[in-house]
C-alpha positions as CSV (number, residue, x, y, z in Angstrom):
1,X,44.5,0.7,-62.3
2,X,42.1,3.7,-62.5
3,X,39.2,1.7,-63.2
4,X,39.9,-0.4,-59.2
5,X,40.5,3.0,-57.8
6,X,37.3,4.5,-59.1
7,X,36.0,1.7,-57.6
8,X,37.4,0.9,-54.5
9,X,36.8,5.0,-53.9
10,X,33.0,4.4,-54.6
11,X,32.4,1.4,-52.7
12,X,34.0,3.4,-50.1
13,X,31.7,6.3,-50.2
14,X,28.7,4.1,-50.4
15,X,29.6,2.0,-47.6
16,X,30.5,5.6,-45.9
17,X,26.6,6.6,-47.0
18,X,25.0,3.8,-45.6
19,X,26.5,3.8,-42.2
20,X,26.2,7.9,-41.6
21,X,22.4,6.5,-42.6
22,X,22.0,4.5,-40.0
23,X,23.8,6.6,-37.2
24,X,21.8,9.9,-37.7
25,X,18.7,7.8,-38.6
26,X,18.0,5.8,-35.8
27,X,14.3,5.0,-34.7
28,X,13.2,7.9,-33.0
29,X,10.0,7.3,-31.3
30,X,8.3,4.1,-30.0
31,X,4.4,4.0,-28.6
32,X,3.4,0.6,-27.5
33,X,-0.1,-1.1,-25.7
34,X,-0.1,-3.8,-23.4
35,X,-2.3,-5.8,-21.5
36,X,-2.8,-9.0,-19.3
37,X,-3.6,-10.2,-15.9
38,X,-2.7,-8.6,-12.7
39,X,-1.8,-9.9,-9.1
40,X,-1.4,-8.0,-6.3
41,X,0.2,-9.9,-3.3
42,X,-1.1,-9.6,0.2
43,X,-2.7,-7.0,1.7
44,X,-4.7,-6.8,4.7
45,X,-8.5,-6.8,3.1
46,X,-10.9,-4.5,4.4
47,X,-13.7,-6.2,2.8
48,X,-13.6,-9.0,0.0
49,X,-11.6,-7.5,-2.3
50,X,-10.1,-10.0,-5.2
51,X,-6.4,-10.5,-6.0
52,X,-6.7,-11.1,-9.3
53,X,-7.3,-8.6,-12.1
54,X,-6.6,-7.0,-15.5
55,X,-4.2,-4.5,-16.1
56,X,-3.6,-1.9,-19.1
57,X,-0.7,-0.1,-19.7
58,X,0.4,2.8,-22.5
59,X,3.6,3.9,-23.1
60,X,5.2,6.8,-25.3
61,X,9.6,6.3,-25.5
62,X,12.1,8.6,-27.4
63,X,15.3,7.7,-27.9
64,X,18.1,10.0,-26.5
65,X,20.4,10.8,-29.5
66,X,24.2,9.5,-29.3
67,X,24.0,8.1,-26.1
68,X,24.7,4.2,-25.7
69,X,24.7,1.8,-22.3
70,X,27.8,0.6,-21.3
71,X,28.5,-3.3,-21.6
72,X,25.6,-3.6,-23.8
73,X,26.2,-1.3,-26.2
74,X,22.5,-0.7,-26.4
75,X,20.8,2.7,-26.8
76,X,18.6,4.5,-24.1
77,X,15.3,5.3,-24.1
78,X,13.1,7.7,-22.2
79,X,9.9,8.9,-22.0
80,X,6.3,8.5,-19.9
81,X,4.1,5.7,-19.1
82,X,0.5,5.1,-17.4
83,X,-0.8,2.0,-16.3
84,X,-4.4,0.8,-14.8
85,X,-5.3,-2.2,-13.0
86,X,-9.1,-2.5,-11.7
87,X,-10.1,-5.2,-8.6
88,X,-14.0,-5.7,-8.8
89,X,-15.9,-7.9,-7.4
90,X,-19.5,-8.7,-6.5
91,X,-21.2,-10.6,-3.4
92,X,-24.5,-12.1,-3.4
93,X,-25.8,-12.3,0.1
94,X,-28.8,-14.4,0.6
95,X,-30.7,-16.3,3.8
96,X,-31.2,-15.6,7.2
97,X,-28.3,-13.6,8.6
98,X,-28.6,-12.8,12.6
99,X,-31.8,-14.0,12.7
100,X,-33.1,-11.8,9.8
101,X,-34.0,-12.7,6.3
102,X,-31.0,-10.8,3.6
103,X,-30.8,-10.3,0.0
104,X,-28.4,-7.9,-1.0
105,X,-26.2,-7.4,-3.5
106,X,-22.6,-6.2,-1.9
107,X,-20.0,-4.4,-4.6
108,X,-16.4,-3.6,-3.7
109,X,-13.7,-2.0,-6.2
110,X,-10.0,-1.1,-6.1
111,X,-8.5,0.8,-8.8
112,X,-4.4,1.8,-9.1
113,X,-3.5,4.2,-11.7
114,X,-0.3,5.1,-11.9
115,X,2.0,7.7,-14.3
116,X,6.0,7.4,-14.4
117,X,9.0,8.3,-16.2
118,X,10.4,5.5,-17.6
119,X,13.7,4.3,-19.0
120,X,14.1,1.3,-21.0
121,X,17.2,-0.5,-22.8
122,X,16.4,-2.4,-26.0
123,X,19.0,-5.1,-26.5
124,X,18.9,-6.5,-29.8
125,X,20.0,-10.1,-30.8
126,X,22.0,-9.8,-34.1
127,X,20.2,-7.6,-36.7
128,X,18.1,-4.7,-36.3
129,X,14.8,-7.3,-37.0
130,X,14.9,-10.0,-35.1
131,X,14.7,-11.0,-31.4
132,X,15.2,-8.4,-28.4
133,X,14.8,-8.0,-24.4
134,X,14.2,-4.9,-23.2
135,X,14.4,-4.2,-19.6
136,X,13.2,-1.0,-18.2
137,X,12.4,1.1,-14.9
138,X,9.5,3.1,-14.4
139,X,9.0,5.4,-11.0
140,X,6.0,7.9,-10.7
141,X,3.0,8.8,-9.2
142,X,0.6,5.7,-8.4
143,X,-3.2,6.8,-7.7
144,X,-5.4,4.8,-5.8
145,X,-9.1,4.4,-5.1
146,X,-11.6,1.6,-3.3
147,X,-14.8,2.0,-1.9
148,X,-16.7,-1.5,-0.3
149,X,-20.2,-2.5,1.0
150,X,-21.1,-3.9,4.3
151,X,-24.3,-4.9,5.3
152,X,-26.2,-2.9,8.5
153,X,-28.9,-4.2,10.5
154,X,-31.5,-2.3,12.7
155,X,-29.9,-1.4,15.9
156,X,-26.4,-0.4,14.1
157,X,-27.5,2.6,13.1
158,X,-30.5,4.6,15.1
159,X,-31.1,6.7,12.0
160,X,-32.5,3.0,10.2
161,X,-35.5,0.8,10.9
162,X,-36.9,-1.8,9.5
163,X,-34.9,-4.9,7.6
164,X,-31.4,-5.2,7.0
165,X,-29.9,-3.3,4.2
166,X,-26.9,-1.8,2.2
167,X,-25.2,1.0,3.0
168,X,-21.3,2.1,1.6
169,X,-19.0,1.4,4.4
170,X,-15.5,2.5,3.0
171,X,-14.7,4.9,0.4
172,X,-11.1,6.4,-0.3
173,X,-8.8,8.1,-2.5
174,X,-4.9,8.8,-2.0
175,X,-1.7,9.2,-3.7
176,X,1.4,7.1,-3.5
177,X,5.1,6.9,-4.8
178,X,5.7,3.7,-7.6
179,X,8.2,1.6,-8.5
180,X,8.1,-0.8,-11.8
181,X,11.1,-2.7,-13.1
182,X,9.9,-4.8,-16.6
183,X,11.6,-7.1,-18.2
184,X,9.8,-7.5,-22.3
185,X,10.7,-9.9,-24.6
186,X,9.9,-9.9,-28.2
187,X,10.0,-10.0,-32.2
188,X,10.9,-6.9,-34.2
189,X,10.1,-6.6,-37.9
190,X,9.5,-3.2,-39.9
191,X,8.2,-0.8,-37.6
192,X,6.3,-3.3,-35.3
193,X,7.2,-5.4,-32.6
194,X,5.0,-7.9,-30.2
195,X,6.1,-10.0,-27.5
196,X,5.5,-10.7,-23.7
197,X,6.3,-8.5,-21.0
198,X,6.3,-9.3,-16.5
199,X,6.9,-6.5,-14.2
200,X,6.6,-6.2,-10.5
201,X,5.2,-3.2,-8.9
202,X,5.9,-1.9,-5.4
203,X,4.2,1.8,-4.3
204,X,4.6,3.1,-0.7
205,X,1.9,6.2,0.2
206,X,-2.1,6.5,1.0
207,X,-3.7,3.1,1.0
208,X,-6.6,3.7,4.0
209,X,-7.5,0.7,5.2
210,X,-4.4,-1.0,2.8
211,X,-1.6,0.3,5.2
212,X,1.1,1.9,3.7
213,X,1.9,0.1,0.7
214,X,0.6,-2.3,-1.6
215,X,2.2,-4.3,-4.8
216,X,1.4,-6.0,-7.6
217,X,2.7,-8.5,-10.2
218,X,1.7,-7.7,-14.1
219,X,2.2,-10.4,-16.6
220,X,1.0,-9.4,-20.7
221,X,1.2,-9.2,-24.2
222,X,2.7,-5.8,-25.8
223,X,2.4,-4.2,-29.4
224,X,5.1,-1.5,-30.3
225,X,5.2,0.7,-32.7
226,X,9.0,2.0,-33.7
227,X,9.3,5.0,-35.7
């Protein structure tokens, strides 16, 4: 009879162990990379800009200590996050063009960086390796930049003579507010995890010749690392 309660009392304690493990040590700290292709969705074009790009994004969470989400049961994670997606393109211009021969080379670029707070809510499908979605919210400051080449012929500008040429028509730089829900979705094992992510971006502010807002669609492949 002794012998079942020394037992039962130290299966007890080591089941007591394990658990008090797990609940005081969770994974802390999460730093992941993530890249893909980038759409933004109309805009009114000042020049020839694309619509099509590649984006990068970097991202630092920590999870908030005895806090859970209700419904899910999941835990809550905060922390910072900057992304970058670059629209380049280049033009060719060639032939007679207003009655003048042109050969020009005409390069156009628009650049969105953004950094946000961001909150994100790993839900887990059975075990702690395994299967997982996380969706997530990211708001922030989005930082935008284009500048475009036109071409100018003799007559457009009295400072010029001679053939037609290059000359940088629009440069600008301004700030704007950011919105970026995510949804990931991905494979967890040891300290890693990879999977896909989409996210849709919407930023009001500064755009120049843009308007007053612009947004973008973000589809990728992520690597995590969990600590």
């Amino acid at each position: 009879m002794k012998a079942l309660i020394l037992m039962a009392a130290f299966l007890l304690s080591f089941t007591s162990l394990a658990l008090c493990d797990d609940a005081i040590s969770p994974e802390r700290l999460a730093m992941s990379v993530s890249g893909g292709y980038s759409h933004m969705i109309g805009h009114a074009d000042p020049s020839f800009f694309p619509h099509d790009a590649f984006y990068i994004d970097m991202q630092v969470l920590l999870r908030v200590p005895n806090v859970e989400v209700p419904i899910v049961s999941a835990p809550l994670w905060l922390g910072i996050g900057s992304s970058i997606s670059s629209y380049t393109t280049s033009e060719d211009v060639s032939g007679f063009i207003g009655g003048q021969f042109v050969d020009a080379s005409l390069d156009s670029s628009f650049t969105l960086v953004s950094v946000e707070a961001r909150a994100a809510i790993p839900i887990r499908f059975g075990p702690r390796h395994g299967f997982f979605v996380t969706p997530s919210i990211g708001a922030g400051l989005l930082i935008d930049n284009y500048s475009f080449n036109t071409l100018t012929f003799p007559g457009e500008n009295d400072a010029r003579a001679g053939g037609p040429d290059t000359r940088r028509q629009g440069d600008h730089a301004g700030l704007a507010f950011c919105l970026r829900p995510t949804i990931a979705v991905g494979y967890s094992w040891e300290h890693w995890q990879l999977g896909g992510e989409a996210s849709y971006v919407a930023a009001w502010g500064d755009f120049g010749e843009f308007g007053g807002n612009v947004q973008e669609l973000h589809a990728g492949l992520f690597v995590r690392f969990v600590y």
